[in-house]
C-alpha positions as CSV (number, residue, x, y, z in Angstrom):
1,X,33.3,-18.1,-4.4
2,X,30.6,-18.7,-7.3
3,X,27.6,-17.3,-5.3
4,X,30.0,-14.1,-4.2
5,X,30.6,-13.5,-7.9
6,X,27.1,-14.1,-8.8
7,X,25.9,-11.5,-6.2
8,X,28.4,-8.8,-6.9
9,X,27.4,-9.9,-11.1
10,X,23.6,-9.2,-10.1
11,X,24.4,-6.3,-8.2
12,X,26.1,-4.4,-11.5
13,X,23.2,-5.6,-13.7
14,X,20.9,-3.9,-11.3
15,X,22.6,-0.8,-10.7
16,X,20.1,1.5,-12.0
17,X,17.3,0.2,-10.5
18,X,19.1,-0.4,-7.1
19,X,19.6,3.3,-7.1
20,X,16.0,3.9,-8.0
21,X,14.7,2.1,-5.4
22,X,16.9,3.0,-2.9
23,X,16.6,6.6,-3.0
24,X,12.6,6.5,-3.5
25,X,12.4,4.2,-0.6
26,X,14.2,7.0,1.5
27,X,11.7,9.3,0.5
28,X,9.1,7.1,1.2
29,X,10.3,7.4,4.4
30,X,10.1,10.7,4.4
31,X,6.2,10.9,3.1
32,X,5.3,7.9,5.7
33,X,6.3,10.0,8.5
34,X,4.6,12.8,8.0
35,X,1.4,10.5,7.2
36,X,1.5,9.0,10.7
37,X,2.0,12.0,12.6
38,X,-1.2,13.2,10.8
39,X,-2.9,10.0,11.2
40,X,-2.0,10.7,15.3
41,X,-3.2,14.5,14.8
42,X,-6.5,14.2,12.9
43,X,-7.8,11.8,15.3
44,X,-6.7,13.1,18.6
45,X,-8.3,16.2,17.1
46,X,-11.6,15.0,16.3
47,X,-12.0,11.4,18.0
48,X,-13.9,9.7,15.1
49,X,-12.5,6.7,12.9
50,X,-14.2,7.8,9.9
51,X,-13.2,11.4,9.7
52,X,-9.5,9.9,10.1
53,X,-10.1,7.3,7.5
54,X,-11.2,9.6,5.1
55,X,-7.7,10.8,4.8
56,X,-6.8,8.2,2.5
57,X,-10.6,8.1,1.0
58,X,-9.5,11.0,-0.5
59,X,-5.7,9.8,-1.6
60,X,-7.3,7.0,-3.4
61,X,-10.4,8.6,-4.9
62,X,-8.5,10.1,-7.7
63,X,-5.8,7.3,-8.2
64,X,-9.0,5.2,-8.7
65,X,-11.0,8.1,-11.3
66,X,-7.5,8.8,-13.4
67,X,-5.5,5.4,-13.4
68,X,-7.5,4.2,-15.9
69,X,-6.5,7.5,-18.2
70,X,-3.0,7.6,-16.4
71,X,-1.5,5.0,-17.8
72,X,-2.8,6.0,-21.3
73,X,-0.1,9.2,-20.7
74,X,2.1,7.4,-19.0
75,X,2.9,5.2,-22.2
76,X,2.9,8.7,-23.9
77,X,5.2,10.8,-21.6
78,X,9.0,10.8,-20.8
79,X,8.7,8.7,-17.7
80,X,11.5,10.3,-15.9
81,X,9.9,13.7,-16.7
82,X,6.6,12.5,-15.3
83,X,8.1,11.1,-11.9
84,X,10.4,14.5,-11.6
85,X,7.0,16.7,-12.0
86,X,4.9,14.2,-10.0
87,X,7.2,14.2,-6.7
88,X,7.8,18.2,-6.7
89,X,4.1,18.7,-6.4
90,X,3.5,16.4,-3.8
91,X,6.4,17.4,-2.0
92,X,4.6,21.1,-2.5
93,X,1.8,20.1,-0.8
94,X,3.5,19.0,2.0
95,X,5.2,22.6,2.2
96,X,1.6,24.0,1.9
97,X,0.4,21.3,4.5
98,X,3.4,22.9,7.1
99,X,2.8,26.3,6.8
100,X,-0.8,26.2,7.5
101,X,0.2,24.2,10.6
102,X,2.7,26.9,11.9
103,X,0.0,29.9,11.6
104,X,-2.1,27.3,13.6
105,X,-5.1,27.4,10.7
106,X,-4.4,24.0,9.8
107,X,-8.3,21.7,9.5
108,X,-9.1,18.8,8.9
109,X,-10.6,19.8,5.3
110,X,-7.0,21.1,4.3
111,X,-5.7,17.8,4.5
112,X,-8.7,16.6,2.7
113,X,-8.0,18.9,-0.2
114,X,-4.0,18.0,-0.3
115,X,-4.2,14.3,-0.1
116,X,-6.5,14.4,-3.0
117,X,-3.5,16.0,-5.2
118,X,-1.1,13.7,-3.5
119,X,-3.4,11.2,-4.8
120,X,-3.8,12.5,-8.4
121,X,0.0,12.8,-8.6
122,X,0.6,8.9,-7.2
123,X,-2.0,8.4,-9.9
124,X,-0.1,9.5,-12.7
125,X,3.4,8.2,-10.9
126,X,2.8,4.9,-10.5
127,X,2.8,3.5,-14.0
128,X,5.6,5.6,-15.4
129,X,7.5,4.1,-12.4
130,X,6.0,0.5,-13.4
131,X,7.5,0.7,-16.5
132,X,10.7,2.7,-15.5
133,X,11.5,-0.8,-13.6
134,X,10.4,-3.4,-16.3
135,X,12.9,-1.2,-18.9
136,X,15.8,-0.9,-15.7
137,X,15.7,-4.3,-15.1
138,X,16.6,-8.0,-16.8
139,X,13.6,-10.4,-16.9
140,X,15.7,-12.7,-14.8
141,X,15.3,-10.5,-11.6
142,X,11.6,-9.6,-12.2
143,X,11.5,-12.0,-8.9
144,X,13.4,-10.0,-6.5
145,X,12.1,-6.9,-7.4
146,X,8.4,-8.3,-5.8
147,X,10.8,-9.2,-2.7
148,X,12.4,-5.7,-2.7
149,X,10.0,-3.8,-3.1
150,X,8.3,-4.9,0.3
151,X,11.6,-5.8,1.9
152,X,12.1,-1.4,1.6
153,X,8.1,-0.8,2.7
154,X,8.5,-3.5,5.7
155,X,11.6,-1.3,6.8
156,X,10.1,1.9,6.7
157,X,7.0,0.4,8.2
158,X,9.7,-0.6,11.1
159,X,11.0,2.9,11.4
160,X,8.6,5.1,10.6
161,X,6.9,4.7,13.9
162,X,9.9,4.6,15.4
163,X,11.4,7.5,14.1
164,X,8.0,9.6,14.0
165,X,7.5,8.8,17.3
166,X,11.4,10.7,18.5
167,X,10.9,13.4,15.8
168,X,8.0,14.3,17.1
169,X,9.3,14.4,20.4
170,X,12.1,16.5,20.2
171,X,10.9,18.5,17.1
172,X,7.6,18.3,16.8
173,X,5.6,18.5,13.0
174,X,8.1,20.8,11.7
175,X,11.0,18.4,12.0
176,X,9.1,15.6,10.8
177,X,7.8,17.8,7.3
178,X,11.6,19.4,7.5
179,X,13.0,15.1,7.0
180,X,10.5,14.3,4.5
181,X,11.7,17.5,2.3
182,X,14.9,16.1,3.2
183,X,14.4,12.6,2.1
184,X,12.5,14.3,-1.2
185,X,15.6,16.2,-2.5
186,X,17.7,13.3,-2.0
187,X,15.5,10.8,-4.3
188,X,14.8,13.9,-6.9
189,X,18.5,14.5,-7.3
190,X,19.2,11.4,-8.0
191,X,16.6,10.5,-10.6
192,X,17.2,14.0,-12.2
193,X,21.2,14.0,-12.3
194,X,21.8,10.0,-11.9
195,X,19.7,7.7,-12.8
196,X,19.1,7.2,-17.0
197,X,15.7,5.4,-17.8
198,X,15.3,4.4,-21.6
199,X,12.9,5.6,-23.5
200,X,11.5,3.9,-26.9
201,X,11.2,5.0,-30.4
202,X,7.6,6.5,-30.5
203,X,5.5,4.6,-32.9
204,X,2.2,4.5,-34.3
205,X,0.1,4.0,-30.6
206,X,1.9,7.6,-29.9
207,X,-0.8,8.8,-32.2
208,X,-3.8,7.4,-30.5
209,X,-6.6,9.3,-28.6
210,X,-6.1,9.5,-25.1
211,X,-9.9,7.0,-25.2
212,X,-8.8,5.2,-27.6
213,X,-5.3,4.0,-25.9
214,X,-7.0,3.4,-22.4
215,X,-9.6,1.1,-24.4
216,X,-6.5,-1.2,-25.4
217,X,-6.1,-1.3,-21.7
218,X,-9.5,-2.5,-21.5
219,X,-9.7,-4.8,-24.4
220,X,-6.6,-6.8,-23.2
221,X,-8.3,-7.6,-19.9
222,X,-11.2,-8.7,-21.4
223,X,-9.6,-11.0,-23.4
224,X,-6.8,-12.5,-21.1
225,X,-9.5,-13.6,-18.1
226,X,-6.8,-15.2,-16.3
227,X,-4.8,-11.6,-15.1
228,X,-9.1,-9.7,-14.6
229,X,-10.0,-12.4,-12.0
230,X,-6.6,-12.0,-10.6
231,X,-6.9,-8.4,-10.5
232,X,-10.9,-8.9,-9.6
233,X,-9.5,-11.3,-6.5
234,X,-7.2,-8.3,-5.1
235,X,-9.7,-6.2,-5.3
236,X,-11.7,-7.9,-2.9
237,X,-8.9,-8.1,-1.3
238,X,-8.2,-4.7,-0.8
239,X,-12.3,-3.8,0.4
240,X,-11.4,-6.1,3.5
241,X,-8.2,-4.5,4.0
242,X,-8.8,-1.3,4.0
243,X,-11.9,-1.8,6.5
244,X,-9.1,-3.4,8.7
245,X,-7.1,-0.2,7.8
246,X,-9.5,2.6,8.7
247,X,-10.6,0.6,12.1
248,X,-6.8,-0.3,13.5
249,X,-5.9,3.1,14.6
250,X,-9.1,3.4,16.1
251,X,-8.6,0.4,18.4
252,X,-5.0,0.9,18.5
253,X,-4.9,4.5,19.9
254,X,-8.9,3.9,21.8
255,X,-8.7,0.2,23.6
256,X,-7.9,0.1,27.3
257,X,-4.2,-0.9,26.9
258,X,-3.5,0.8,24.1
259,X,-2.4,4.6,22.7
260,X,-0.2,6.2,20.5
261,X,2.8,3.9,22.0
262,X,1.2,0.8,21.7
263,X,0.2,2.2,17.8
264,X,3.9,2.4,17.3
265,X,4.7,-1.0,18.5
266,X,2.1,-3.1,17.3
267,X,3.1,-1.1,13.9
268,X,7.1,-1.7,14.2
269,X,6.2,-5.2,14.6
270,X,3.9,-5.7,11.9
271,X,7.4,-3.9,9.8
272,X,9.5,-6.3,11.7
273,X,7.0,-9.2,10.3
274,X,7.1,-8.3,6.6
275,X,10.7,-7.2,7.1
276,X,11.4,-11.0,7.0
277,X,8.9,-11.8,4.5
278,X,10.9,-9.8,2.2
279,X,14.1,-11.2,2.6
280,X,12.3,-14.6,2.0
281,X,10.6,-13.5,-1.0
282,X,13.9,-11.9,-2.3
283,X,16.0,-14.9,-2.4
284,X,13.5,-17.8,-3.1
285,X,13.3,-20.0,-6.1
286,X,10.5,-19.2,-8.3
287,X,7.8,-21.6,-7.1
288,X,6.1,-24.1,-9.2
289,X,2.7,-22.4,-9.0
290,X,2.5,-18.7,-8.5
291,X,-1.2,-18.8,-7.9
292,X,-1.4,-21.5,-5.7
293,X,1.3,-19.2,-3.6
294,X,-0.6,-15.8,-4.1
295,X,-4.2,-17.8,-3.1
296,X,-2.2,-19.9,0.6
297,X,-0.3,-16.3,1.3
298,X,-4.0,-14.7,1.6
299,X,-6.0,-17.2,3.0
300,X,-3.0,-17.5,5.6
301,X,-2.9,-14.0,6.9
302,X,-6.8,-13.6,6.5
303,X,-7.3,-16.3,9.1
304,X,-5.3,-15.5,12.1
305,X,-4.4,-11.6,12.6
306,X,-7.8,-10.4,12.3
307,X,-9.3,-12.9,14.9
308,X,-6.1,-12.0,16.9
309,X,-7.4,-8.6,16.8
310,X,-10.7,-9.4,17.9
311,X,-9.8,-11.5,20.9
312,X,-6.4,-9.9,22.6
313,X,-6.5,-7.5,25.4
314,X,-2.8,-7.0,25.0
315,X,-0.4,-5.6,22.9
316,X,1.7,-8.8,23.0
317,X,-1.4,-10.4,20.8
318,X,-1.8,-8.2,18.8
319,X,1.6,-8.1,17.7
320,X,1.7,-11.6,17.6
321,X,-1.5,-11.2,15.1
322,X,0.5,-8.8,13.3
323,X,3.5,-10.9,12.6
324,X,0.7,-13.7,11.3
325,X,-0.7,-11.4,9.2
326,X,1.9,-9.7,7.5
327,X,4.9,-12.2,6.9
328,X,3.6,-13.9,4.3
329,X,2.4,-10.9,2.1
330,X,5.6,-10.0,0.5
331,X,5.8,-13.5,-1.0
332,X,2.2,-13.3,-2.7
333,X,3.5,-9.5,-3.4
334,X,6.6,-11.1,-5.6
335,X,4.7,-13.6,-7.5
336,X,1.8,-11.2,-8.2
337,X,4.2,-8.6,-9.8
338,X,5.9,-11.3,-11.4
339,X,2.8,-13.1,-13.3
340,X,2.2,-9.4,-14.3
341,X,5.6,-8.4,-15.9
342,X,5.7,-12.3,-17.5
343,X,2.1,-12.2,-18.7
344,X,1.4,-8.3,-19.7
345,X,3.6,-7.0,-23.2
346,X,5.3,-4.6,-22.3
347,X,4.6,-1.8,-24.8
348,X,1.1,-2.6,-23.0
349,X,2.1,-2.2,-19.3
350,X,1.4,1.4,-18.4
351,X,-2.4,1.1,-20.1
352,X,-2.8,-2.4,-18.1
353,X,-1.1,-1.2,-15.3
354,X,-4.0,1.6,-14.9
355,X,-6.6,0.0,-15.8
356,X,-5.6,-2.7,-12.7
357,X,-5.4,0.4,-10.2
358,X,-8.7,1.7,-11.2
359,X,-10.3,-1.6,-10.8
360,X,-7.9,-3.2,-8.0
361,X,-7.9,0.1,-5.4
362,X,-11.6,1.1,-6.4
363,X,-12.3,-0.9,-3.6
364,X,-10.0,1.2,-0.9
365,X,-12.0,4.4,-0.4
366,X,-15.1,2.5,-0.4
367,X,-13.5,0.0,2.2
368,X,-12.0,3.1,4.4
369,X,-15.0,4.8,4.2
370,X,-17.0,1.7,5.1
371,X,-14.6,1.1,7.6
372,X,-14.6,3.9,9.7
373,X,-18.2,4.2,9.3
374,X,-19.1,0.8,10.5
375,X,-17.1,1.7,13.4
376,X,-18.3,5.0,14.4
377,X,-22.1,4.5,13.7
378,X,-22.6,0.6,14.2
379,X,-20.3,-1.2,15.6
380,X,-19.3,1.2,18.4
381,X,-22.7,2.3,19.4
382,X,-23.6,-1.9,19.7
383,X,-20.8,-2.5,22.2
384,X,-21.7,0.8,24.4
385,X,-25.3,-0.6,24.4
386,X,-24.5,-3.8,25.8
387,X,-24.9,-4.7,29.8
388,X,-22.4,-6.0,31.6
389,X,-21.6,-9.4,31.2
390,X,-22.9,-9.7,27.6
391,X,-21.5,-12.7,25.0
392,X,-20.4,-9.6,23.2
393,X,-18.7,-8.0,26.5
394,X,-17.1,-11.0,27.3
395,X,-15.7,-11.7,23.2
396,X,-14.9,-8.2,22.6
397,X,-14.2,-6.4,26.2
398,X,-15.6,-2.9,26.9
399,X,-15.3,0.7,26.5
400,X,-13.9,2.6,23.1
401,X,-12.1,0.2,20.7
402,X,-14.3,-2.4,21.9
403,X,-16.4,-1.9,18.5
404,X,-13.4,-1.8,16.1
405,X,-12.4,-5.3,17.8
406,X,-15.7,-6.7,17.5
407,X,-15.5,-5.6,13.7
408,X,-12.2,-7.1,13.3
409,X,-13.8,-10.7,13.7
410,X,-16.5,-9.7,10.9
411,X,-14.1,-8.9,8.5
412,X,-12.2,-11.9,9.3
413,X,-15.3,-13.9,8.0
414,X,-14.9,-11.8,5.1
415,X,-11.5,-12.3,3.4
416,X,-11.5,-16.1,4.4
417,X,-14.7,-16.4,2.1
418,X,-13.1,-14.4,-0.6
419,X,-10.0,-16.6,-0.7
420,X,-12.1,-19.7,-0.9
421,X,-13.8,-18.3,-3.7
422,X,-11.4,-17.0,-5.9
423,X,-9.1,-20.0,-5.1
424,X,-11.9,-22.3,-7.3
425,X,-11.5,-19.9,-9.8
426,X,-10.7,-21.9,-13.4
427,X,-9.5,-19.1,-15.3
428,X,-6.8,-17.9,-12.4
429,X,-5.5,-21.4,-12.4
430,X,-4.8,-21.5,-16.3
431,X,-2.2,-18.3,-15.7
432,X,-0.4,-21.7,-14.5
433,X,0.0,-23.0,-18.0
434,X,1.5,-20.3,-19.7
């Protein structure tokens, strides 16, 4: 009866930001949708990794340029107002993105162009909505919001493909845009008519040049070391996985075995994987040592799903690699976000907060561009040049996709020696003792 009470207790002290997050996870939905069907368009219409990868090149180009002044505004603006303005121009763009679709002028240079507002609204977003949470939410539950927060991106990583995959079918890109504008209205009404987010006093850092308060961002990474080699860590982090993220599709949708069906699955299942990751992160005990979980989560899912890439033939394998990759990211998801709402003030957290996305995602474009290059113009071109019955042919198989794989087993390599590295590193550890 006590736990019952103490769920239904949580529930009413989380109200706000339950409806917060359930509404903007709807339209999540919505966006992720219309992202894979034009993930599946762009490269059946061109064939080439790189020009699909450059998709979200150009999404994080300008989250990486602005963040660092975003969050500077961010602690300025109403952040209600700024998510509210942020969400109807990206949902525009998506309104722009359909219409040139339906006169048939749609290129790939359009999307170019609207992913690179997309990304310079997300820029602006993101902190208001990072500090929106911290001010919705009791300290006490700073935990399960890490565990939420991937338990709602594992399910739409579930059904987006899922439900992509059917709209697509029976509707084609118009009924896919026509449930993301869908999904849109439903979170803005609620965060414009529902959903109150306080907003404090303005005091004397109101006044401050726009320079001026991104350079406390600065300062107070320079002199907590402990949260910049964290954030220095993830951003290794994040060049590896986002060379794994421009070359999956490529395999997934090229390799003998595969397609846009097999892109679904191995997708669902890799939702299915962090699915429960969430729910595990959601309602465990805070750990003794945050790092030591952050540093074990990485190292685990750097070792196996990559190499599972390389190696399998089958989609079974590489759903199997997908579960090993991705269950255990949600938990090094929570405790991250936690040491960060603990550690960082939070009159401080929108300037910190961008300053960590400029230097944290810097490494995305560069790892998507790198990404689909490396598998266009090295990696591909080696495995085509290979005779039969090469060490190369017989690791990595032949034909298209056979070049991603073989660059999946590279980057594993990679993040296993970044999380050995960063997991020595003393001023990481001393987070521990605070």
């Amino acid at each position: 009866m006590k736990n019952i009470n103490d769920f239904f207790n949580a529930v009413k002290e989380m109200k706000t930001y339950l409806a917060l997050w359930l509404t903007q996870s709807f339209s999540g939905l919505g966006s992720a949708m219309t992202s894979y069907a034009l993930v599946i368009w762009s490269y059946s219409e061109k064939g080439s990794a790189l020009m699909t990868a450059l998709l979200m090149v150009c999404s994080y180009t300008p989250y990486v340029v602005f963040s660092i002044f975003a969050g500077a505004l961010s602690d300025k603006w109403n952040k209600k107002a700024t998510m509210l303005a942020c969400d109807s121009i990206a949902a525009l763009t998506t309104v722009i993105m359909l219409i040139l679709f339906k006169e048939d002028k749609l290129q790939i240079w359009h999307l170019y162009l609207l992913n690179m507002v997309n990304g310079l609204m997300n820029t602006v977003q993101q902190p208001a909505s990072e500090v929106a949470v911290t001010r919705a939410l009791p300290k006490k539950y700073y935990q399960r919001v890490g565990g939420l927060k991937y338990f709602a991106s594992s399910l739409n990583s579930i059904m987006t493909p899922i439900i992509a995959t059917a709209v697509l079918g029976l509707g084609g890109m118009e009924a896919v845009v026509a449930f993301d504008l869908f999904t849109f209205g439903i979170a803005f009404a609620t965060l414009a008519f529902a959903i109150k987010i306080p907003e404090e006093e303005r005091d004397e850092g109101e006044k401050e040049s726009l320079l001026i308060s991104a350079g406390k961002g600065i300062a107070y990474l320079k002199k907590e070391k402990g949260i910049f080699h964290l954030i220095l860590f993830l951003a290794s982090i994040n060049l590896v996985a986002s060379v794994y993220d421009a070359a999956f599709p490529a395999m997934m949708l090229s390799r003998d075995g595969g397609g846009q069906k097999v892109l679904g699955l191995v997708n669902g299942v890799i939702g299915v994987a962090t699915f429960a990751g969430s729910i595990l992160a959601s309602f465990m005990k805070t750990p003794k040592s945050r790092v030591k979980v952050i540093c074990n989560c990485l190292l685990f899912s750097m070792s196996t799903e990559n190499f599972l890439l390389a190696f399998g033939r089958t989609p079974f394998v590489w759903c199997v690699g997908g579960v090993l990759g991705w269950i255990a990211i949600p938990l090094m998801s929570a405790n991250l976000d936690a040491i960060m709402r603990l550690y960082v003030p939070e009159k401080m957290q929108g300037r910190v907060y961008s300053v960590r996305n400029s230097l944290q995602f810097f490494t995305i474009p560069v790892g998507y561009f790198l990404g689909g290059f490396l598998v266009d113009a090295v990696f591909e071109p080696v495995m085509a040049g290979q005779e039969t019955g090469s060490a190369l042919i017989r690791m990595f198989g032949s034909g298209k996709g056979s070049g991603a794989a073989f660059l999946f087993f590279v980057i594993a390599f990679a993040g296993i020696g970044v999380c050995l590295y960063f997991r020595r590193d003393k001023a990481i550890w001393q987070l521990e003792g605070r």
